[in-house]
C-alpha positions as CSV (number, residue, x, y, z in Angstrom):
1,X,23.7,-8.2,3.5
2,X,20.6,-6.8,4.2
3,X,19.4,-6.4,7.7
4,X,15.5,-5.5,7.5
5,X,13.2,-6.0,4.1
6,X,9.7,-3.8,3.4
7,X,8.0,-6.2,0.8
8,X,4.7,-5.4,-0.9
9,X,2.3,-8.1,-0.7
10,X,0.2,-8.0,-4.0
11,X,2.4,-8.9,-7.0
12,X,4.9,-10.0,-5.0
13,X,3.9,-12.3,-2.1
14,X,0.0,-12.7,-3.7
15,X,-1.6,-12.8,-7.3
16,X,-5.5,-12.4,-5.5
17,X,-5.6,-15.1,-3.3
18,X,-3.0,-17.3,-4.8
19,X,0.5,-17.7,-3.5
20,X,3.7,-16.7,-5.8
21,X,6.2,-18.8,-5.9
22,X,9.3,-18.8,-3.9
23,X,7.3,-16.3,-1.6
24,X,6.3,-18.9,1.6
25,X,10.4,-19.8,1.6
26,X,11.4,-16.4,1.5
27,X,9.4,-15.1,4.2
28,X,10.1,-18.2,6.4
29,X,14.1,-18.0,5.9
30,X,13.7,-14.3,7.0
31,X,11.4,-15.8,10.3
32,X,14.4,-18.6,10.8
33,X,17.3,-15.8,10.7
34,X,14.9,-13.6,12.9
35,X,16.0,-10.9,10.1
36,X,13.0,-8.0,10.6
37,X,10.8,-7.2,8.1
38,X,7.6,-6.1,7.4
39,X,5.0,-6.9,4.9
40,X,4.1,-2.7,3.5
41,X,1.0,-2.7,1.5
42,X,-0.5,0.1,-0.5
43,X,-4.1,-2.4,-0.5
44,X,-6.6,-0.7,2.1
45,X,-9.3,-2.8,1.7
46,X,-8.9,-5.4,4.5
47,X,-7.4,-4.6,8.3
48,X,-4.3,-6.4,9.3
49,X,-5.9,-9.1,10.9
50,X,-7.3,-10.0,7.7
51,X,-4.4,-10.1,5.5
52,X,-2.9,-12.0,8.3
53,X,-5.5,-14.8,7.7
54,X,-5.2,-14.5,3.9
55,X,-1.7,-14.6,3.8
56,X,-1.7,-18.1,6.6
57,X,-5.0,-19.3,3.8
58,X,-2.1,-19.0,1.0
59,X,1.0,-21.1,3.2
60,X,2.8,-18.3,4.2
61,X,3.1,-16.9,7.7
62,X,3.4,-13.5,8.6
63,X,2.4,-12.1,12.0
64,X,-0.1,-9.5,12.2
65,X,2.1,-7.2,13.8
66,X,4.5,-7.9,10.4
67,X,1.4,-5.8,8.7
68,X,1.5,-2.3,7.6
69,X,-1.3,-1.0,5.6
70,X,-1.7,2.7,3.5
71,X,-5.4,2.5,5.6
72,X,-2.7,2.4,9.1
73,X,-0.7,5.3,7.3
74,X,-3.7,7.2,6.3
75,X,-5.0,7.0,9.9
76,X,-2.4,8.2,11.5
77,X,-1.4,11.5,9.2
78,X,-5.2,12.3,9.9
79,X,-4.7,12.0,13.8
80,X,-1.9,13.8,13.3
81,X,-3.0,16.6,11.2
82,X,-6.5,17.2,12.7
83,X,-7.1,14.7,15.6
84,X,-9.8,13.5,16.3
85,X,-12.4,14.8,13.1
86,X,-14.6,14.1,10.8
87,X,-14.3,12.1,7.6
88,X,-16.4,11.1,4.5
89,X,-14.8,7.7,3.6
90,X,-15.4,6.4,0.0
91,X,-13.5,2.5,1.3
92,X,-14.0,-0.6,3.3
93,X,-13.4,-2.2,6.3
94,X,-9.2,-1.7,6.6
95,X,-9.8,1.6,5.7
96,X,-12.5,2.5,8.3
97,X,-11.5,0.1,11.1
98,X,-7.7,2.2,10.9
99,X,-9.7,5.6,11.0
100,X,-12.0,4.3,14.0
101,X,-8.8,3.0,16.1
102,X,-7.9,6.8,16.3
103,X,-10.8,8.5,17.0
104,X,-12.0,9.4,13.9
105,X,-16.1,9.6,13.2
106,X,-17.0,8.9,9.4
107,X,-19.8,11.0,8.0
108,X,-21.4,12.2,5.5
109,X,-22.4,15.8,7.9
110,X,-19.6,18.3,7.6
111,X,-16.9,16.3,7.3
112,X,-13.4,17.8,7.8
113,X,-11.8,15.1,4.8
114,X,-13.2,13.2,2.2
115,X,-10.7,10.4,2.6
116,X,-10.5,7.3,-0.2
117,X,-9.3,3.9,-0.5
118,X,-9.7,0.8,-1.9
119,X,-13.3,-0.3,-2.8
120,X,-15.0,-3.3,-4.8
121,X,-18.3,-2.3,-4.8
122,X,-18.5,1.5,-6.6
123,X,-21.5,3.6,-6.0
124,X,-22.5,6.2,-8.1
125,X,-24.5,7.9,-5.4
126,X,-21.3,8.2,-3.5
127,X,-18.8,8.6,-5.4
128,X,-21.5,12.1,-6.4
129,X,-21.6,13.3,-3.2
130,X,-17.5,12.7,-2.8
131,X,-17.2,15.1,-5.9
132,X,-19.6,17.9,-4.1
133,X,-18.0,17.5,-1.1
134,X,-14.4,18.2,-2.8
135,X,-15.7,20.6,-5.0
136,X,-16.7,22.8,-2.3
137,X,-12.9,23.0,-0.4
138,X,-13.0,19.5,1.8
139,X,-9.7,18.8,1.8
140,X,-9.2,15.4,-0.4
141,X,-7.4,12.3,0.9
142,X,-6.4,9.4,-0.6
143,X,-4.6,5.9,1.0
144,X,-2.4,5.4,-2.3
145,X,-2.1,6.3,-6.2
146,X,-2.1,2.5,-7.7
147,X,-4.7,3.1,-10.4
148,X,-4.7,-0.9,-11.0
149,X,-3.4,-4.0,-9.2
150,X,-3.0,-7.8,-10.0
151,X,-5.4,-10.3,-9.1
152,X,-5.4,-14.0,-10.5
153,X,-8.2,-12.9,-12.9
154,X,-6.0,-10.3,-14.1
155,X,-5.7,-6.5,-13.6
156,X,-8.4,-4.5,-11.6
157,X,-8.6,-0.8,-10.9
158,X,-7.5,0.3,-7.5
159,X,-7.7,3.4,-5.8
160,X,-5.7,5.7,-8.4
161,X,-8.5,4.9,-11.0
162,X,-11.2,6.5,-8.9
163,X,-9.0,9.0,-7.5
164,X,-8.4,10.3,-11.2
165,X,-12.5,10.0,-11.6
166,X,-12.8,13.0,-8.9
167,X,-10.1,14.6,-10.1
168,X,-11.4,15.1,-12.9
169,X,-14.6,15.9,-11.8
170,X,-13.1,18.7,-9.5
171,X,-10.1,20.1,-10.8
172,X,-8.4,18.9,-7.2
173,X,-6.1,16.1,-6.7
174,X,-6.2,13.9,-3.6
175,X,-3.1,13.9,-1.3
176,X,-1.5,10.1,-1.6
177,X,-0.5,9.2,1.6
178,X,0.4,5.6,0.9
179,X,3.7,4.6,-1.2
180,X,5.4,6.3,-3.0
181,X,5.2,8.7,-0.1
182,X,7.8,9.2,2.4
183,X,5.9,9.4,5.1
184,X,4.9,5.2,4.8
185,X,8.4,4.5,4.5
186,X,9.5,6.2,7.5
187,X,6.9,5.0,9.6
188,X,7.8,1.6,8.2
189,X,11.0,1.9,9.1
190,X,10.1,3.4,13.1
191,X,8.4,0.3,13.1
192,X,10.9,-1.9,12.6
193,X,13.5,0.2,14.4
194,X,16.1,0.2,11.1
195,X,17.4,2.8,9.3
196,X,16.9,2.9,5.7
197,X,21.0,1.9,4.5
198,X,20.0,-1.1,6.1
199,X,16.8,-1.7,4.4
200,X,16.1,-3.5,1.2
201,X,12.9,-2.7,-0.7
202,X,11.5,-5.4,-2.6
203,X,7.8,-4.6,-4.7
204,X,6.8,-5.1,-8.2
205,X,6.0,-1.4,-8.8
206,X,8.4,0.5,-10.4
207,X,5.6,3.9,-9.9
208,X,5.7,3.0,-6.2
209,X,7.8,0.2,-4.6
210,X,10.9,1.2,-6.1
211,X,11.0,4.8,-6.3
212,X,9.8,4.9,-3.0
213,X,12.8,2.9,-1.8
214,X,15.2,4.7,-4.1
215,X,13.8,8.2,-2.6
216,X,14.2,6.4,1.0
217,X,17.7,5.4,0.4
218,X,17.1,2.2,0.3
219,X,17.8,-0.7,-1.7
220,X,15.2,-1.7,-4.2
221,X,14.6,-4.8,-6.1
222,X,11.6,-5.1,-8.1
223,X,9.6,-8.4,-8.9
224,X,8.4,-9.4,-12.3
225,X,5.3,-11.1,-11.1
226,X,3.2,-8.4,-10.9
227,X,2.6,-5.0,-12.7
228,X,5.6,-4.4,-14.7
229,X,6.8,-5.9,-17.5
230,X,10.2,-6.4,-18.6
231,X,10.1,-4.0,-21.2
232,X,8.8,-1.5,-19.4
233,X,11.6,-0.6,-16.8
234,X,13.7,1.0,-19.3
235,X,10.8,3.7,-19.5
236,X,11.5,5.4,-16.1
237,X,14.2,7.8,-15.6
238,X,15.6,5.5,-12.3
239,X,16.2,1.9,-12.1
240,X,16.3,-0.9,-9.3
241,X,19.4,-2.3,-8.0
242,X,18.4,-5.7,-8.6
243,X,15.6,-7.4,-11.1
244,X,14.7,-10.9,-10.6
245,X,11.7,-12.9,-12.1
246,X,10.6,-13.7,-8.3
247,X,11.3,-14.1,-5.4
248,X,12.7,-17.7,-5.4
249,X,15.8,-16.1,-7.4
250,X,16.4,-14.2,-3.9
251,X,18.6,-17.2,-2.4
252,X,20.1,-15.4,0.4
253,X,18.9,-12.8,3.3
């Protein structure tokens, strides 16, 4: 039995704004056992406090402090790298509301990063002066490598897509801080105080969810109500310990 649970929120707990099912009874059987756990997204575009609301707006109730976004993760590698600097942000507001909380100035003067994340509304302009920036040695940042995520209209590209735009653009490739990274999971894990033989992964993402828990020594169960298919799982050289369709087939926690 399991004593904490990471969970990725899009394909697994959301389709858009829409809630999957069995997700509101999972998350509030983990709240009645008081079993820790914390919802680990890879999405950047909204601050905690916002998927808080949109999480309650679809029936199920997380906590914001349950919230752990690649923007929070990004943030705080940049702090730690080089603290307080300078960063050209091609993103939104989770993304530059996480870089603000630690000092960080965004700017299109000098900037030490060019730092990207989620975004709905693309800009040619900027995404142009991104590739010049990069192009001449800023050092290239990016929240996670998703190149597309489910909504309920269907799949949308995500931050990968644009990521691959620069690179190809430049030559350079963006360092992913976000799943499948280590450094996400271990913070995720300081957060909830657990160690990771304790820890179940549970995503929807065999590129990033599960491989990330498998490289974490975790458990990893992977959802079939968002990116990957059935057919497709057989395609990657590791496997989950556990597929179910959703998560109303996890009856125990």
């Amino acid at each position: 039995m399991a004593k904490a649970y990471l969970i990725d929120m899009d394909g697994v707990l959301l389709r858009g704004s829409e809630p999957i099912p069995g997700a509101a009874v999972f998350i509030g059987r983990l709240r009645e056992a008081q079993r820790p756990f914390l919802v680990l997204t890879n999405n950047s575009l909204f601050t905690p406090e916002d998927l808080c609301q949109r999480l309650h707006s679809a029936g199920l109730e997380v906590p914001v402090d349950r919230i752990y976004t690649s923007a929070m993760a990004t943030a705080q590698f940049l702090t730690r790298q080089r603290p307080n600097g300078r960063a050209f942000v091609l993103g939104e507001a989770g993304l530059l509301t996480a870089l603000h909380a630690v000092g960080y100035r965004v700017t299109e003067y000098q900037p030490d990063y060019v730092v990207l994340g989620e975004t709905t509304n693309y800009s040619f302009p900027h995404i142009a002066r991104a590739v010049r920036f990069v192009a001449a040695g800023v050092r290239f940042i990016a929240t996670n490598p998703d190149v597309s995520g489910p909504t309920e209209r269907g799949l949308v590209p995500a931050t990968g897509a644009l990521a691959a735009l620069i690179t190809a653009a430049t030559g350079v490739r963006p360092y992913f801080v976000g799943k499948p990274n280590p450094l996400m999971i271990r913070s995720a894990l300081r957060h909830l105080g657990t160690h990771s033989e304790e820890t179940v992964m549970i995503g929807d993402r065999m590129d990033t969810d599960i491989i990330a828990g498998i490289e974490s020594g975790m458990s990893a169960i992977l959802t079939l109500t968002g990116v990957t298919k059935p057919e497709e799982v057989d395609r990657f050289p590791y496997r989950p310990d556990r597929i179910v369709k959703s998560l109303e087939e996890l009856d125990s926690v």
